[in-house]
Each structure stands twice: as C-alpha cells, then as structure tokens.
N, C-alpha and C positions, 0 to 999 in steps of 0.2 A: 630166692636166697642164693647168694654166692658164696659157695664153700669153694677150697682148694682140693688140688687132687689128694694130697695126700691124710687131710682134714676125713673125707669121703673115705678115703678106703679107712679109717679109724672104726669110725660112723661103721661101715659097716660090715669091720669084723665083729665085732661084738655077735654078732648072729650068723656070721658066713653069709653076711648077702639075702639073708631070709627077713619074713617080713617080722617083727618083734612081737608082732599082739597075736598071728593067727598060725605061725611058721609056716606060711608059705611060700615054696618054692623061688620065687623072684619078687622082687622091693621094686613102686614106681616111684616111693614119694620119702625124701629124710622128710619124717615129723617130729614137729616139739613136744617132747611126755608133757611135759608141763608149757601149754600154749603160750605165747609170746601173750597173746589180750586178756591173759591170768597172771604176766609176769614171769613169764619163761623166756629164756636168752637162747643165743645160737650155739653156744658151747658143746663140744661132742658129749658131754655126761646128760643133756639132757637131746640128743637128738638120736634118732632110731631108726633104722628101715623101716616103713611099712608099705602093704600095699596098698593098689587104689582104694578098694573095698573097706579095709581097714580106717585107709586114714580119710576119707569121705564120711563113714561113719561117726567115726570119734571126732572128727568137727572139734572143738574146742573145749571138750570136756578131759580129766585129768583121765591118768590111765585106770585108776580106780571106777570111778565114774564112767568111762566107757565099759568095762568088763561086770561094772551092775547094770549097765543098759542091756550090756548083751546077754549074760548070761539070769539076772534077774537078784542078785544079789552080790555083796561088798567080795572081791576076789583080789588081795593086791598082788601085785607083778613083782617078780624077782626078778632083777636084773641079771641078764647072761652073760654080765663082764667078767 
C-alpha cells in the first residue's frame, strides 16, 4: 500500500504508534479495520497500526470478528481517535 508521510503519521497518532488491537509497544503493519475483500478503502478512518501478530491473526476478518476469535466472544472496539 502507498500511503504518504504525512497520511502515516495521521494513521498513526491515533494510538501513539501502538498497535490498535493489542497496545503493543511498536506497529509493523497499517491494517484495514474493515478489510479491503469486505469492502474496506485505504482512508485513515479505517486504517490502524497494528502489529505482525495482530494483524497476521485478524487476516481478513472485521475488528469484531477478530476480538471473538480471540477472546471467545462479541467485544467491539472503540476507537482511540
């Protein structure tokens, strides 16, 4: 994905550079909350840090979706904008 610099640091104040889904310390990867092969776009409102582990895991599932895989039940995400 070709974001701009300044695009990138948007992206990723929303968290201070942490990764969105596990607050971990450092981001490898901006992911789509909502996957592009679900109909998600490159726009900063739906793009997040996260890290490898994170976003390896959630694969293509929504943020919902990912947080009942992981945690075993429906947990929605509040955004930290």
């Amino acid at each position: 994905m070709n974001i701009s610099k300044k695009r990138k640091e948007l992206v990723l104040s929303k968290t201070k550079g942490r990764c969105f889904y596990c607050d971990h310390a450092t981001y490898d990867h901006l992911d789509h909350m909502i996957p592009k092969s679900r109909g998600g776009h490159n726009g900063e409102d739906n793009l997040v840090p996260a890290c490898i582990s994170c976003n390896l895991l959630k694969g293509d599932l929504t943020p919902d979706e990912f947080m009942a895989k992981i945690f075993g039940k429906t947990m929605a995400l509040q955004c930290r904008v």
